[in-house]
DRENDOVO-586601 format. One line per field, with one value per residue (C-alpha): residue number from 0; residue in one letter; x, y, z. Coordinates in steps of 0.5 Angstrom, whole numbers. Example, Ala and Ser with C-alpha at 12.3 -4.5 7.8 and 13.67 -1.06 7.14 Angstrom:
# DRENDOVO-586601
resi: (0 | 1)
resn: (a | s)
c1: (25 | 27)
c2: (-9 | -2)
c3: (16 | 14)
This chain:
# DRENDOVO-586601
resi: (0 | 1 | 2 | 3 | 4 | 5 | 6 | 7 | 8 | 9 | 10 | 11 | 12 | 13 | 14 | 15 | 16 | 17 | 18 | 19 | 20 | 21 | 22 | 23 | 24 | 25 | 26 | 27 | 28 | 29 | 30 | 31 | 32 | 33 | 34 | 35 | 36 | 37 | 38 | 39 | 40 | 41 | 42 | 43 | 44 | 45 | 46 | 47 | 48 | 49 | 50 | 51 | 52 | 53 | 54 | 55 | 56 | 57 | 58 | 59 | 60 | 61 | 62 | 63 | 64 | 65 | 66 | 67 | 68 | 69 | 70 | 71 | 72 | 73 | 74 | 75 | 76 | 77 | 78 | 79 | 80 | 81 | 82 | 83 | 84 | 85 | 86 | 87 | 88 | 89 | 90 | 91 | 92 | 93 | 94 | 95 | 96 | 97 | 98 | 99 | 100 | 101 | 102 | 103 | 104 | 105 | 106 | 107 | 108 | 109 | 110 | 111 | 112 | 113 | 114 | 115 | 116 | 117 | 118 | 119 | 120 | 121 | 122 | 123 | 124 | 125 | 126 | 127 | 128 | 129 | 130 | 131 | 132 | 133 | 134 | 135 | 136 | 137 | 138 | 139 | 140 | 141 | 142 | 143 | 144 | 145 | 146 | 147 | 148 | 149 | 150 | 151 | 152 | 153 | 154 | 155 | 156 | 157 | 158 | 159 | 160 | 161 | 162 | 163 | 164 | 165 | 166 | 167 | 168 | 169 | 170 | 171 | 172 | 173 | 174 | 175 | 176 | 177 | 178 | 179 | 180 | 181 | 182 | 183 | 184 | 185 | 186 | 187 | 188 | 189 | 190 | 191 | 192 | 193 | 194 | 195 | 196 | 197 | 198 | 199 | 200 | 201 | 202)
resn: (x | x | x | x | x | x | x | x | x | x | x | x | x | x | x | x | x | x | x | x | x | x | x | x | x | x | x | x | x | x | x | x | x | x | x | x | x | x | x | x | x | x | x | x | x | x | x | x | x | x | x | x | x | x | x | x | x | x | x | x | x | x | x | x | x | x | x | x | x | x | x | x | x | x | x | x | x | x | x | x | x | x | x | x | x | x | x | x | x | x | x | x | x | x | x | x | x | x | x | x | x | x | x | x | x | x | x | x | x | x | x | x | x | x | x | x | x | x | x | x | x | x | x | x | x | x | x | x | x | x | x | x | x | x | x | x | x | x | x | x | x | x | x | x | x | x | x | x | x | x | x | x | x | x | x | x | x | x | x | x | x | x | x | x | x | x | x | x | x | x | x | x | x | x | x | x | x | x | x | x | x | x | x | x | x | x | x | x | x | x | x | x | x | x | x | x | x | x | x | x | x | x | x)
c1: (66 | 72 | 77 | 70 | 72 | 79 | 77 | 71 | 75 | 80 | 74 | 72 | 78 | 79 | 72 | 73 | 79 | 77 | 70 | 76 | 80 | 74 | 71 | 78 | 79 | 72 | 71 | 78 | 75 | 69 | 72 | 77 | 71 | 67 | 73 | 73 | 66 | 66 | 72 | 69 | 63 | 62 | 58 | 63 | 68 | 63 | 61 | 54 | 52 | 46 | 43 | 36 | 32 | 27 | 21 | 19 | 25 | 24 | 18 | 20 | 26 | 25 | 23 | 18 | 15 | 13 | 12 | 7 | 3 | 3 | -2 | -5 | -7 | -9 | -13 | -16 | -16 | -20 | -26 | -28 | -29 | -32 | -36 | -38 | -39 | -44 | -48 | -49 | -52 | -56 | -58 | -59 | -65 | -68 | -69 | -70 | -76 | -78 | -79 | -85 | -89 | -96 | -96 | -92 | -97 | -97 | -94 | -89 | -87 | -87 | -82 | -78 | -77 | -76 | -71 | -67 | -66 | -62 | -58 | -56 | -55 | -51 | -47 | -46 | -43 | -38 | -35 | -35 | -32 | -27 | -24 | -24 | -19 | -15 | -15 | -13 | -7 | -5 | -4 | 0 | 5 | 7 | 8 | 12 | 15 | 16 | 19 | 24 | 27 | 27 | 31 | 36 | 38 | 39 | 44 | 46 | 48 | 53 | 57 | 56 | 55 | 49 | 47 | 40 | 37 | 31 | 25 | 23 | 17 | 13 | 7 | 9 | 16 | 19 | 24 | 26 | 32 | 36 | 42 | 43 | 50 | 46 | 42 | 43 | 37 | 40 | 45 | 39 | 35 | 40 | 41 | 33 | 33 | 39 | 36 | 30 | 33 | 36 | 29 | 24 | 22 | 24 | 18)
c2: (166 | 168 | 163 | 157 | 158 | 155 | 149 | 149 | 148 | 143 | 139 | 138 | 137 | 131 | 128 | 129 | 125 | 121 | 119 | 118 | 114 | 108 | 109 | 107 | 102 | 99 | 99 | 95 | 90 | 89 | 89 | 83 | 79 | 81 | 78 | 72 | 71 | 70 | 66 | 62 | 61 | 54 | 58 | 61 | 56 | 51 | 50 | 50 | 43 | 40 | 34 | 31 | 25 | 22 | 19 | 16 | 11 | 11 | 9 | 4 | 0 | 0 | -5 | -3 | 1 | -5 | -10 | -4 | -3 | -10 | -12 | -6 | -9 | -17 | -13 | -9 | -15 | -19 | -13 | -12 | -21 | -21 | -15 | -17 | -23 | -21 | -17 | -22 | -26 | -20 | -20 | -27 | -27 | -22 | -24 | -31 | -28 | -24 | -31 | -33 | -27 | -27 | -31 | -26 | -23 | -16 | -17 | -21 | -16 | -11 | -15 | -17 | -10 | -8 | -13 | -12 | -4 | -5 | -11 | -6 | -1 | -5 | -8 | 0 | 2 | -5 | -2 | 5 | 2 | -2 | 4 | 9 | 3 | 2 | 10 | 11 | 6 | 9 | 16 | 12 | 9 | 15 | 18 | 11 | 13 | 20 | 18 | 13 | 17 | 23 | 17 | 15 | 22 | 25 | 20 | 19 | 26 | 27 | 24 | 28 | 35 | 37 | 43 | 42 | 36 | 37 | 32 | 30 | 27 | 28 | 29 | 35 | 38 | 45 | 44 | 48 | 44 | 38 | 36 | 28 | 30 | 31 | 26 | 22 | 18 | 11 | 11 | 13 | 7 | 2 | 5 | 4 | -3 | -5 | -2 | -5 | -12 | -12 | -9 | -14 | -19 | -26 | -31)
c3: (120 | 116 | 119 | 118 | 111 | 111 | 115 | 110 | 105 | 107 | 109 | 102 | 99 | 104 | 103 | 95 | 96 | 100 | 95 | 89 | 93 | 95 | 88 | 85 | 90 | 89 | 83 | 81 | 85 | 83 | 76 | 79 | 82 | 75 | 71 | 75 | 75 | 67 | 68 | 72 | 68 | 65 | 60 | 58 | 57 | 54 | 46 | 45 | 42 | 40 | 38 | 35 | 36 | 31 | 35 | 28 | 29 | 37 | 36 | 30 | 34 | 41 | 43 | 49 | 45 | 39 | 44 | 47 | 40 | 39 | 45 | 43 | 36 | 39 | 45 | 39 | 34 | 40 | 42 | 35 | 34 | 41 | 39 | 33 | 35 | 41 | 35 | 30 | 35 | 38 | 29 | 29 | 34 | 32 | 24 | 27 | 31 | 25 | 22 | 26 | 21 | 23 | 29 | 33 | 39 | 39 | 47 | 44 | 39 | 44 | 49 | 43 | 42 | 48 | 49 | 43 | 45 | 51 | 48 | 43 | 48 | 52 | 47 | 44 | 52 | 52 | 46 | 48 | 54 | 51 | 46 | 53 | 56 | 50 | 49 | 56 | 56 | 50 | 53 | 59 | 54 | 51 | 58 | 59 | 53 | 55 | 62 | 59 | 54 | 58 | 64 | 58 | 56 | 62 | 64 | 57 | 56 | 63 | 58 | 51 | 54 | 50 | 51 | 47 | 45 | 40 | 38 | 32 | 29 | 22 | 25 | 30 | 27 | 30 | 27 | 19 | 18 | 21 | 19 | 20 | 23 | 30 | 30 | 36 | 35 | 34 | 40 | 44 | 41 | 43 | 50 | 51 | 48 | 52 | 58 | 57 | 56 | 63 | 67 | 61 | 66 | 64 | 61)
């Protein structure tokens, strides 16, 4: 037992000797490699940079955009004449029929009535109909708008290296301050009306 002791000991001491060795040895390079990774970091080497665009003015000069609103407001301009012309019409028959005063039957009168409820029903699902098409083409031209936008940026900034780029609207603002400095709005601007000269198609 007494002679176990001796070898005991220098066990002990090699295998402490040993741990010390492979944690200095270990943790010098994983300190090295820790070193490298933030030098290597494109973060860390990178200024942060940000900019903001004003959707107002997107949506007061781009062309796409105008011309969009444009042909909804003719389209619009269009439903309410025809529909109001239907109406008038519709009006028109029943205050002409009304005229006849005592000389309308009561089958007549109820026929009429009958008559006139589903012209004007049918009349009120057009124009529900129309408003829905309108409505729905105009969520279509803000994710268009979205989209191109978003197209334009991505190329746009491979070339700025902006690290964030915001929106800004008056309608929807979550920005608390802006400096006009970072406003990028009418680069971009143009950007979209040059690119949408070259898709436009040639009338």
């Amino acid at each position: 037992m007494n002679r176990l002791l001796p070898a005991i000991v220098v066990v002990l001491t090699l295998a402490v000797v040993a741990l010390f060795f492979l944690h200095f040895k270990y943790h010098s390079e994983l300190k090295a490699i820790s070193s490298q990774v933030v030098k290597d970091d494109t973060i860390s080497k990178r200024q942060l940079k940000i900019a903001y665009v004003d959707l107002d003015s997107i949506q007061e000069h781009y062309d796409y955009y105008k011309e969009k609103m444009t042909d909804f407001e003719k389209r619009k301009e269009t439903a309410d004449r025809d529909l109001n012309g239907a109406y008038q019409k519709i009006e028109g028959e029943r205050q002409a029929f009304a005229q006849r005063g005592n000389s309308i039957t009561q089958l007549e009168a109820e026929n009429f009535q009958r008559e006139y409820t589903r012209k004007m029903q049918n009349l009120e699902s057009q124009r529900k109909s129309l408003e829905n098409d309108i409505q729905s083409e105009g969520v279509k031209t803000m994710e268009d708008l979205r989209k191109k936008i978003n197209e334009f940026l991505q190329e746009y900034n491979k070339t700025h290296g902006f690290s964030y780029i915001f929106s800004y609207s008056s309608g929807v603002n979550f920005l608390f301050y802006k400096d006009t400095i970072y406003n990028i709005t009418p680069e971009v601007v143009k950007g979209l009306n040059d690119s949408y000269g070259k898709d436009k198609p040639k009338k």
